[in-house]
VOPAGU-2260 file (C-alpha; in pm, 1 decimal, decimal comma):
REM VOPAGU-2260
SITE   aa  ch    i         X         Y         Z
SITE  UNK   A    0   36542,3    2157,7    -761,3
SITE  UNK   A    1   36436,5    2394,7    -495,4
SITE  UNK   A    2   36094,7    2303,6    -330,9
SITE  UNK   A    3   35777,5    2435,9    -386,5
SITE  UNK   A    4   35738,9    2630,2     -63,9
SITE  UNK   A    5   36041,7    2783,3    -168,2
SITE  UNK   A    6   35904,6    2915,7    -474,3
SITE  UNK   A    7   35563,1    3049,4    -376,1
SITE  UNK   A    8   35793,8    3226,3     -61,7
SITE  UNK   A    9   36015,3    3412,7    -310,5
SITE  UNK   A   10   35719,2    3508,7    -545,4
SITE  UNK   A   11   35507,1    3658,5    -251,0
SITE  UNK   A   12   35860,7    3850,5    -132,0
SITE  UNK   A   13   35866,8    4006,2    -495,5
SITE  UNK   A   14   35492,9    4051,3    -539,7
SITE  UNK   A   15   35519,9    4278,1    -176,3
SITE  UNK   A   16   35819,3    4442,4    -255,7
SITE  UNK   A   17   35619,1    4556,5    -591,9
SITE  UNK   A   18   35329,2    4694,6    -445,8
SITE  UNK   A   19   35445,5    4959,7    -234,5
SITE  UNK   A   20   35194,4    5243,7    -333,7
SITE  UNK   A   21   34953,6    5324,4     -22,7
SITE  UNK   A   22   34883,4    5729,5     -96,3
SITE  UNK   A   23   34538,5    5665,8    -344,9
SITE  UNK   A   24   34435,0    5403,3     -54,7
SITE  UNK   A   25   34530,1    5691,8     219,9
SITE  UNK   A   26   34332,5    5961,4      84,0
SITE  UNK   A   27   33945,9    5875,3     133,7
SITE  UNK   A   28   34050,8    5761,0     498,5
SITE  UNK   A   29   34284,7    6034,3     599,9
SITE  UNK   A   30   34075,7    6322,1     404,4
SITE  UNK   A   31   33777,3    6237,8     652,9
SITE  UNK   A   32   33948,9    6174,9     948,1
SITE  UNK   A   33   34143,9    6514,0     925,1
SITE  UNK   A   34   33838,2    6707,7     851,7
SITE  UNK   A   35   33685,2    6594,9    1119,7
SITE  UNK   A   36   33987,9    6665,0    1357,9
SITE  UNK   A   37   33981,6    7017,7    1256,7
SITE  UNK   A   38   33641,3    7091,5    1241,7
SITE  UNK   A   39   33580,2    6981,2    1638,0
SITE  UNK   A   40   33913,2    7179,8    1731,9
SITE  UNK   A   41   33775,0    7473,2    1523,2
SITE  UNK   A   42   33442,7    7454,7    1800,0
SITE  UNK   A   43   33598,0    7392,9    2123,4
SITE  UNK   A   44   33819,9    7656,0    2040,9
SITE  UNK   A   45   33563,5    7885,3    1979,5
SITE  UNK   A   46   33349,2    7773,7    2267,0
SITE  UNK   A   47   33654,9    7820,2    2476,4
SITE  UNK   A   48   33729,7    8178,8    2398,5
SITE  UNK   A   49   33392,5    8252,2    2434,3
SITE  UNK   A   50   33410,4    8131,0    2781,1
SITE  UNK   A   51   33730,5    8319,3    2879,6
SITE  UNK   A   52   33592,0    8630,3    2751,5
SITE  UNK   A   53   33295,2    8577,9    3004,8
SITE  UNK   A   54   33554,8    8540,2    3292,6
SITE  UNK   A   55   33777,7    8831,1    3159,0
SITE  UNK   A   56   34043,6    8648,0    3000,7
SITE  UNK   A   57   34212,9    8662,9    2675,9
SITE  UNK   A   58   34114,6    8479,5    2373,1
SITE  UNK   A   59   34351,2    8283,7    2207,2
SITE  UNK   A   60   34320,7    8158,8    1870,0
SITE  UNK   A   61   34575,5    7907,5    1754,7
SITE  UNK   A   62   34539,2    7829,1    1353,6
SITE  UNK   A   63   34650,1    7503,4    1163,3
SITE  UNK   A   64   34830,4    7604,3     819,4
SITE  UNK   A   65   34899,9    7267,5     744,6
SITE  UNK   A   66   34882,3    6892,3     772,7
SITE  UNK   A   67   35165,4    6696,9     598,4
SITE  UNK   A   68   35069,0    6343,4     634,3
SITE  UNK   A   69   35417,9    6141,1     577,6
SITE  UNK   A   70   35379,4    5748,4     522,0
SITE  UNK   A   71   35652,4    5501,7     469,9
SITE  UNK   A   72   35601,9    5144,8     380,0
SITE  UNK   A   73   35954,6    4946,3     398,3
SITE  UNK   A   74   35956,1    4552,2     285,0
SITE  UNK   A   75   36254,7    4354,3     357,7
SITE  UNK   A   76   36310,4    4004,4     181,5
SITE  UNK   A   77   36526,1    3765,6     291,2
SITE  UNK   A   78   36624,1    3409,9     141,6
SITE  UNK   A   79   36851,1    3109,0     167,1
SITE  UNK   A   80   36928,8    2802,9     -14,7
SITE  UNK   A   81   37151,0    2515,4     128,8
SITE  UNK   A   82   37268,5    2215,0    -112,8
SITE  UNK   A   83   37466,8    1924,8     -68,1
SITE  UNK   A   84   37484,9    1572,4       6,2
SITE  UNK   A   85   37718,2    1489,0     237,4
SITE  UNK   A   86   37773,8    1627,0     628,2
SITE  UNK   A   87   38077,3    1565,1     908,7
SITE  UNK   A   88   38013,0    1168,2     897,1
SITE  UNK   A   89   37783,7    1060,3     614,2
SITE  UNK   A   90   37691,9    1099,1     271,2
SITE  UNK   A   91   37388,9    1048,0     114,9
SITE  UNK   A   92   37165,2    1186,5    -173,5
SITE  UNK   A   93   37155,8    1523,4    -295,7
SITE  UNK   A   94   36923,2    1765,8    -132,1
SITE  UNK   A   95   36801,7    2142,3    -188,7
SITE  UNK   A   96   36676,8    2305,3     101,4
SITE  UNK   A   97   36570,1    2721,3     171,8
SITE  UNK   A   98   36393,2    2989,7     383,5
SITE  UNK   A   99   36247,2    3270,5     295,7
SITE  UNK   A  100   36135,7    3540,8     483,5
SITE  UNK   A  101   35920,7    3853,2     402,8
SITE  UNK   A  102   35913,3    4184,4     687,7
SITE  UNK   A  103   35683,0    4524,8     657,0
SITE  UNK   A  104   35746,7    4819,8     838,5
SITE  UNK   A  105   35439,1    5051,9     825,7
SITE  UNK   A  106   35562,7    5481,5     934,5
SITE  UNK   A  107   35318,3    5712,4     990,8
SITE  UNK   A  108   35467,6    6075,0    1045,6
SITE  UNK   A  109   35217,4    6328,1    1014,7
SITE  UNK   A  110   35327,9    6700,2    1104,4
SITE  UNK   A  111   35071,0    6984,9    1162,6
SITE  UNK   A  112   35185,7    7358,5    1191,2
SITE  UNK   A  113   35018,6    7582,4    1399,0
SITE  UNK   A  114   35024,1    7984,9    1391,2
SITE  UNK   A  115   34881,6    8175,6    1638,7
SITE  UNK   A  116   34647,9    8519,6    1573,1
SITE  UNK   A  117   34832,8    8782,5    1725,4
SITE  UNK   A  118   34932,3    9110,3    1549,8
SITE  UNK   A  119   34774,5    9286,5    1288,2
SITE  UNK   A  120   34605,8    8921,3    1169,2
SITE  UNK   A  121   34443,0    8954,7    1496,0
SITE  UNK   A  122   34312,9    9305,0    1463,7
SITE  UNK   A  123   34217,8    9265,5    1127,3
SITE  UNK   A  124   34033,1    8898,3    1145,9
SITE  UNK   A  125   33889,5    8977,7    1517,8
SITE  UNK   A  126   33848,0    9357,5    1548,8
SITE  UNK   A  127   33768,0    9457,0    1176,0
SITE  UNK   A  128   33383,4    9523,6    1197,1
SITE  UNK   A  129   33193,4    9269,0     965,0
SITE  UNK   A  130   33158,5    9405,2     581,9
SITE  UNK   A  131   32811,7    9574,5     490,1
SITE  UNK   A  132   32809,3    9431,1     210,7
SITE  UNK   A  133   32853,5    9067,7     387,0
SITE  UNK   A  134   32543,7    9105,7     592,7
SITE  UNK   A  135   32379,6    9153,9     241,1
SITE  UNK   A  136   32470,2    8818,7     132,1
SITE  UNK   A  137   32384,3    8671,1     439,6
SITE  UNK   A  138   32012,5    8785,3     376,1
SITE  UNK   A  139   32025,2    8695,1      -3,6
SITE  UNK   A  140   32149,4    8375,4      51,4
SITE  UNK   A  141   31865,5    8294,3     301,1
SITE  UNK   A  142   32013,9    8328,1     638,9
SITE  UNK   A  143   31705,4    8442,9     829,6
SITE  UNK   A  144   31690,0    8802,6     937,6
SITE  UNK   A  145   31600,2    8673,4    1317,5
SITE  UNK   A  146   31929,5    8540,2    1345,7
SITE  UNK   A  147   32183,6    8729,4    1121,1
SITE  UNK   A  148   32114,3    9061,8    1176,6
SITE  UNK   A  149   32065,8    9055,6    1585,7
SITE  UNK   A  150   32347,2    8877,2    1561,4
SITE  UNK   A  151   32619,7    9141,3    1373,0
SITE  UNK   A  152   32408,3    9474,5    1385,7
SITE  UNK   A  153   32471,8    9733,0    1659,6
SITE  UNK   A  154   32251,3    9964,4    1470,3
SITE  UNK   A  155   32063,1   10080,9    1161,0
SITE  UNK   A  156   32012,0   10402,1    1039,7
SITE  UNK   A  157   32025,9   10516,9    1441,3
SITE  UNK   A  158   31805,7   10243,7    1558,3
SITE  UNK   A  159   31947,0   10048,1    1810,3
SITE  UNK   A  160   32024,9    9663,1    1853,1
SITE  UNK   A  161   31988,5    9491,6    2208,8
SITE  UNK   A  162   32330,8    9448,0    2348,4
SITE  UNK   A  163   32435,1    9229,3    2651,6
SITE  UNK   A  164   32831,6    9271,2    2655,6
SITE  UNK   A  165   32917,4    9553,1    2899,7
SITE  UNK   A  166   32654,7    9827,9    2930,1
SITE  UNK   A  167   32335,1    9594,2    2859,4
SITE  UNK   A  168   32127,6    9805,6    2603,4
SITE  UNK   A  169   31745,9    9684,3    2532,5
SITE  UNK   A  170   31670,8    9657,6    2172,0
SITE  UNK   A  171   31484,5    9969,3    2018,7
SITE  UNK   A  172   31136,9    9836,4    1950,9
SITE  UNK   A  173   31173,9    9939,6    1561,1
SITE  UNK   A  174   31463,1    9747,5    1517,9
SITE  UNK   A  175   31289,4    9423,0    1632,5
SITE  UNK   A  176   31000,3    9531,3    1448,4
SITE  UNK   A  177   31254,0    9589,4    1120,4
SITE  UNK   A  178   31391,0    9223,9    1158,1
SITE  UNK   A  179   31059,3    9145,0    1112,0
SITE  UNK   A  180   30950,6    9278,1     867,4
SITE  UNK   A  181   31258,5    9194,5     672,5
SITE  UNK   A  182   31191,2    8831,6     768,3
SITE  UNK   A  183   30862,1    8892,2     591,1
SITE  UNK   A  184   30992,7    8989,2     282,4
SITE  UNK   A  185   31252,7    8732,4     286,8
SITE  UNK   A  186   30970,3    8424,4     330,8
SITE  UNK   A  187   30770,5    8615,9     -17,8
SITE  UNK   A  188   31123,5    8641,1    -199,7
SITE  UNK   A  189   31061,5    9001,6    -193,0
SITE  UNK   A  190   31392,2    9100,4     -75,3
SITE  UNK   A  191   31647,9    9163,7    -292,3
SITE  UNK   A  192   32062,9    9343,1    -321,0
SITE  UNK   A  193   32260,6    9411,8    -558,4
SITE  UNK   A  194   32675,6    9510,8    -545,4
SITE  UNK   A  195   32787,6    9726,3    -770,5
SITE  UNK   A  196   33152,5    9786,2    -884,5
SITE  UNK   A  197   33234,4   10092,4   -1037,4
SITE  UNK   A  198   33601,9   10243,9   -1087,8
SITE  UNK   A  199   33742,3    9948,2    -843,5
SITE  UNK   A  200   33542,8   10038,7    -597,0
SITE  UNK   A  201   33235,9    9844,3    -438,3
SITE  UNK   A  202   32866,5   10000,0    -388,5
SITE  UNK   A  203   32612,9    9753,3    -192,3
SITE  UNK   A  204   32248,3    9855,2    -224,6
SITE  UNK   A  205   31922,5    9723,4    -140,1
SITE  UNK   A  206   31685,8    9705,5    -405,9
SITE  UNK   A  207   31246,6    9763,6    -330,3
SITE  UNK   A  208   31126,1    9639,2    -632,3
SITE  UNK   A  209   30779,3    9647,4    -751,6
SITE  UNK   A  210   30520,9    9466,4    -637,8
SITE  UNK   A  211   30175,0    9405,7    -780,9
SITE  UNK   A  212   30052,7    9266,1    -362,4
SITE  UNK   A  213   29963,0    9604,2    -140,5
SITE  UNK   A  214   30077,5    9358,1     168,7
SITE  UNK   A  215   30444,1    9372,9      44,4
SITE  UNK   A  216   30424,6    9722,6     -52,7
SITE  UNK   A  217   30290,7    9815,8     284,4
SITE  UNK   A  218   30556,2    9635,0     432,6
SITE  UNK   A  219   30873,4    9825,4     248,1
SITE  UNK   A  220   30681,8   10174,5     306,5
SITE  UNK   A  221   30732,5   10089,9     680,0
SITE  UNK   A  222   31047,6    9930,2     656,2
SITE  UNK   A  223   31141,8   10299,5     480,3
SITE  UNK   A  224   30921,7   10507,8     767,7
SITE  UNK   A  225   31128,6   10331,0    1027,1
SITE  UNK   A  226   31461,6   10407,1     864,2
SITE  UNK   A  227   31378,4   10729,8     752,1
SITE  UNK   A  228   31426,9   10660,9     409,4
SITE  UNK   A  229   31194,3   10872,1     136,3
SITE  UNK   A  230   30887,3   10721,2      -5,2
SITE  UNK   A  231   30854,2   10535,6    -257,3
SITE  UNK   A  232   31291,7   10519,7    -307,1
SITE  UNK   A  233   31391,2   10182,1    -489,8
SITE  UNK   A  234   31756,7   10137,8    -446,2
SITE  UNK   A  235   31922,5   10249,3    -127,1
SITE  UNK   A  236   32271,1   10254,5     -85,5
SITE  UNK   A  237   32453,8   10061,0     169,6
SITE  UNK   A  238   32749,8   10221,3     394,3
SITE  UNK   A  239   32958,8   10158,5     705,4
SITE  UNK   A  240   32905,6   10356,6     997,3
SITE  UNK   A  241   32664,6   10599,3    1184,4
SITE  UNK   A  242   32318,3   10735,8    1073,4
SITE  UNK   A  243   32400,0   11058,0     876,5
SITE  UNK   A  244   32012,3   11160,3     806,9
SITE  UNK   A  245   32038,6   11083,3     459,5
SITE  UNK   A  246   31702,8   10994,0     291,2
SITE  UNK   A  247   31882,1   10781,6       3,2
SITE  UNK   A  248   32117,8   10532,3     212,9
SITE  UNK   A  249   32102,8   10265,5     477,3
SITE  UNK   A  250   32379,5   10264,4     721,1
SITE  UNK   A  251   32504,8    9997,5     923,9
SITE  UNK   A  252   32693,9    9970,4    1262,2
SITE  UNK   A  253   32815,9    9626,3    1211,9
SITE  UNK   A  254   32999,5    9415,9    1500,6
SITE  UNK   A  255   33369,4    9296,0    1441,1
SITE  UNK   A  256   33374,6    8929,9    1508,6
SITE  UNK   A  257   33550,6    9005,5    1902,3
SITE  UNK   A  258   33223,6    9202,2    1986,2
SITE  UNK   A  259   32961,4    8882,0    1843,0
SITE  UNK   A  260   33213,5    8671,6    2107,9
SITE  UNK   A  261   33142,7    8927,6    2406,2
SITE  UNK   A  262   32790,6    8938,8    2332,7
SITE  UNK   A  263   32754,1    8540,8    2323,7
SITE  UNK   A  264   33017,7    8547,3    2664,6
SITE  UNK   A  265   32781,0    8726,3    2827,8
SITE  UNK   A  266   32484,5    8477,0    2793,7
SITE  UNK   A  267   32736,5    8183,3    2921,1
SITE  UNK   A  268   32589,0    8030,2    3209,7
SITE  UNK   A  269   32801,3    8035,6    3498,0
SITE  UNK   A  270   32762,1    7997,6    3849,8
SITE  UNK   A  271   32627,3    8289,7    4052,3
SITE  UNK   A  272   32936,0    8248,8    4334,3
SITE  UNK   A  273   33196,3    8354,7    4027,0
SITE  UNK   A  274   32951,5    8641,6    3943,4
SITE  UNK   A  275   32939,8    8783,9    4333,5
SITE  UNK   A  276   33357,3    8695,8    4359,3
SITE  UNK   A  277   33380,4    8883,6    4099,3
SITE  UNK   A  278   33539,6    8587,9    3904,7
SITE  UNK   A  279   33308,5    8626,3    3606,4
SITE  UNK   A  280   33145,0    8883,1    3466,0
SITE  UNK   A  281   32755,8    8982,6    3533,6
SITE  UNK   A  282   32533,7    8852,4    3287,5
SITE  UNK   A  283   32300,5    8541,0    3261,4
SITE  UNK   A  284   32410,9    8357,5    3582,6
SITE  UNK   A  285   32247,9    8014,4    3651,7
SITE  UNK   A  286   31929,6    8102,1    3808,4
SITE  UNK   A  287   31815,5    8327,2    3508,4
SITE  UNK   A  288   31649,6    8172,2    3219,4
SITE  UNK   A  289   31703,3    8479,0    2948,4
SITE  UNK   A  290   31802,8    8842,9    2957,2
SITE  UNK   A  291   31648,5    9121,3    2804,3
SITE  UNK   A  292   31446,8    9104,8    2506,0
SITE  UNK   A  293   31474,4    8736,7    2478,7
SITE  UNK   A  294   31672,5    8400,0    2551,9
SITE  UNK   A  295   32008,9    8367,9    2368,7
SITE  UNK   A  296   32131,0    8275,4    2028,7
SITE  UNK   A  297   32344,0    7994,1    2139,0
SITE  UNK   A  298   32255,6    7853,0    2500,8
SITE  UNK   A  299   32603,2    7718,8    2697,6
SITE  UNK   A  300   32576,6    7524,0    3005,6
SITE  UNK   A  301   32790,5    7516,8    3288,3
SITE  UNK   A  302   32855,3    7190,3    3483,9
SITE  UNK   A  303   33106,0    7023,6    3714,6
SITE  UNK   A  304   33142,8    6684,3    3541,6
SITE  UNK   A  305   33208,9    6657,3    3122,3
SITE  UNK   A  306   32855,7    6602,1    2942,3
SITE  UNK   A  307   32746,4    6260,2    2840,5
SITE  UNK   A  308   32526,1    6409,7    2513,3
SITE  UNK   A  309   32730,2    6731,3    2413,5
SITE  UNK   A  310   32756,9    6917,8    2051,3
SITE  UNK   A  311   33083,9    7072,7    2156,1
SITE  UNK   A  312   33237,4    7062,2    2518,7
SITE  UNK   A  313   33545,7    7240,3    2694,5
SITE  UNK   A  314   33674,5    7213,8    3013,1
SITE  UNK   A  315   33770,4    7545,7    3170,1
SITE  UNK   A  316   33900,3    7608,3    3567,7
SITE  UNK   A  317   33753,7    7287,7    3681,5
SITE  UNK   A  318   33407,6    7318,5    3519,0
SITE  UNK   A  319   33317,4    7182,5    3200,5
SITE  UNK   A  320   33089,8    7441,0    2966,3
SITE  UNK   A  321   32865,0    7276,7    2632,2
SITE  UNK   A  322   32612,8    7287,4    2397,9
SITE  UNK   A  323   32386,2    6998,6    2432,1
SITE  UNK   A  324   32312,7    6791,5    2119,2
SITE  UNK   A  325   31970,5    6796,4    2129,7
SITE  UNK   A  326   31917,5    7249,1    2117,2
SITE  UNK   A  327   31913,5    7214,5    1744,3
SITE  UNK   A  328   31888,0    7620,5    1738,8
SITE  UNK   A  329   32226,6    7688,0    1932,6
SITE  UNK   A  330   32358,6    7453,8    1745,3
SITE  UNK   A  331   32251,6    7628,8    1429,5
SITE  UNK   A  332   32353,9    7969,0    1592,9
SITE  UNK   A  333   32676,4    7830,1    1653,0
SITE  UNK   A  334   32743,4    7731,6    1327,3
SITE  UNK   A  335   32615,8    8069,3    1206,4
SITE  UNK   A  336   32875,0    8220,1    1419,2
SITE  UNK   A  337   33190,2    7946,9    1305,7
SITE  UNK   A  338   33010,5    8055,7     924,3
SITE  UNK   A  339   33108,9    8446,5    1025,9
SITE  UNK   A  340   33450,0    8377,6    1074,5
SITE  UNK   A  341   33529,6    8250,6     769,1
SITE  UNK   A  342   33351,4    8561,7     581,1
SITE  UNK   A  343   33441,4    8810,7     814,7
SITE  UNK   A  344   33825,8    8892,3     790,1
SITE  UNK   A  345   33961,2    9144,8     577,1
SITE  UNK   A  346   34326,1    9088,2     658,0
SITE  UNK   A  347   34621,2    8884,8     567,2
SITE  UNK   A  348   34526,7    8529,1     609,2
SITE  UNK   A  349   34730,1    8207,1     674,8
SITE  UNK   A  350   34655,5    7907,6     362,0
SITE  UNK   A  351   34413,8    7673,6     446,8
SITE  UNK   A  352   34547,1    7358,6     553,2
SITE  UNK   A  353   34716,1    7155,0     299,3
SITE  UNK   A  354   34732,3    6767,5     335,1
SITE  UNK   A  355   35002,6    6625,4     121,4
SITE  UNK   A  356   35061,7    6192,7     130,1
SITE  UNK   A  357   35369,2    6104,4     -54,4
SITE  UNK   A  358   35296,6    5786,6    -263,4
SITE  UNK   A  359   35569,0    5555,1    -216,2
């Protein structure tokens, strides 16, 4: 009879060879892992276009489509029985010896496909000024005024935005004083939009309700003197483009997503010898601590060895530029900014990545 070792050997070979399923165990692992991948490529590759457009060079956005995660689990069983009871020179009792033997090869072939933004994907996703109607939701939802709407207004109704990429513009003292007044209303829940759809087309507009407090009140009468709208107006209609003089609408000079990038480039902090070589562009060099009106959304410092306690960090010609883990607000403004790309484009986009584990 074969031995007991023998027996427990061949059951575990079967009981392996059985259980070859490993895509349920795959998922929680691989589903975090992935996610995490991509979300810290997603920042350094927008940190590192931000730098490039601060030295003049060309942003260059590389997209994953997809993740296929391929795994392959392979068992090989192998077994052997010898009986007899005799050899060359002597015989003597009958005996049943074996081996078994039990192999796993473990494959992991994962295969990510990237497509670049070039074309009319990159017009469209990069270029495409940022939807009225998306700066509306931004507000509703409870993105504060302080940071959205410096962040993707050039104007309103005429009145002007502060703007550091190229031509450095100060901010028109009305708008700063209409971000906060819309702040205001935000913190009493007084602010409120509405879209309308009518004959497949789309109508944003800003609603005043009323208000039994005199302090809100005042606070919409000014937000109307400052715009130029008509006292005493309760919906306002929301458009694309430049002031037109109209008493009844609001209209916004939003920033395509390429123009937020220049504005943050220009606030990179860089070393003043690439500013006078002419290697960077002017802006906030090292020895400034803010330009005009104030200090910058997202503060990015410059430095000739990587950063021991960085949010997201990028090496670029030789230097390595971050956002330090502990400036909880550029962090925030960063995110903000990683939050306007996925609203912003209009275009054709590429599907989000896909993940697929065959289970074997």
């Amino acid at each position: 009879m074969p031995s007991q070792s023998l027996k427990f050997a061949a059951f575990l070979a079967l009981g392996l060879a059985a259980c070859q399923s490993i895509g349920p165990a795959s998922v929680p692992r691989d589903r975090i892992d992935y996610l995490g991948s991509l979300g810290t490529s997603w920042k350094q590759q927008t940190l590192l276009n931000i730098v490039k457009l601060r030295y003049g060079d060309v942003p260059i956005f590389l997209e994953v489509t997809q993740v296929i995660a391929g795994y392959q689990l392979q068992t090989t069983v192998a077994a052997g029985v010898v009986a007899g009871n005799a050899s060359a020179s002597t015989v003597g009792p009958f005996v049943v010896g074996g081996t078994a033997g039990v192999g796993d090869t473990y494959t992991d072939r994962p295969t990510v496909i990237y497509s670049p933004l070039s074309g009319v994907e990159f017009l469209k996703q990069l270029m495409t000024p940022i939807p009225p109607s998306a700066v509306l939701f931004l507000l509703q939802s409870g993105y504060s005024a302080k940071l959205s709407m410096p962040m993707v207004l050039d104007s309103i109704n005429g009145v002007s935005n502060e703007s550091r990429r190229g031509m450095s513009r100060p901010a028109d003292p009305r708008f700063s004083r209409l971000v906060q007044l819309i702040y205001e209303l935000q913190l009493s829940g007084s602010f409120e939009s509405r879209i309308e759809r009518k004959d497949g087309g789309e109508s944003s507009l800003i609603v005043f309700g009323p208000s039994l407090d005199p302090q809100i009140e005042a606070r919409k009468a000014e937000i109307r003197g400052i715009l130029g709208l008509k006292q005493g107006t309760r919906e306002i209609r929301i458009l694309y483009g430049g002031y037109s003089g109209k008493s009844d609408e609001i209209a916004l000079m939003t920033r395509s997503m390429l123009q937020v990038m220049l504005e943050l480039a220009a606030t990179v902090q860089v070393p003043e010898a690439d500013v006078a070589e002419s290697r960077a562009a002017p802006g906030l060099v090292a020895t400034q601590p803010s330009v005009a009106a104030g200090p910058p959304p997202v503060a990015i410092l410059c430095g000739d060895s990587a950063p021991k306690d960085a949010y997201v960090a990028v090496e670029y010609r030789g230097r390595w530029f971050w956002i330090p883990d502990t400036d909880i607000q550029s962090k925030y403004s960063f995110g903000f900014v990683m939050l306007l790309f996925s609203i912003s484009g209009t275009g054709a986009k590429s599907g989000a990545p896909v993940v697929t584990v065959p289970a074997q």
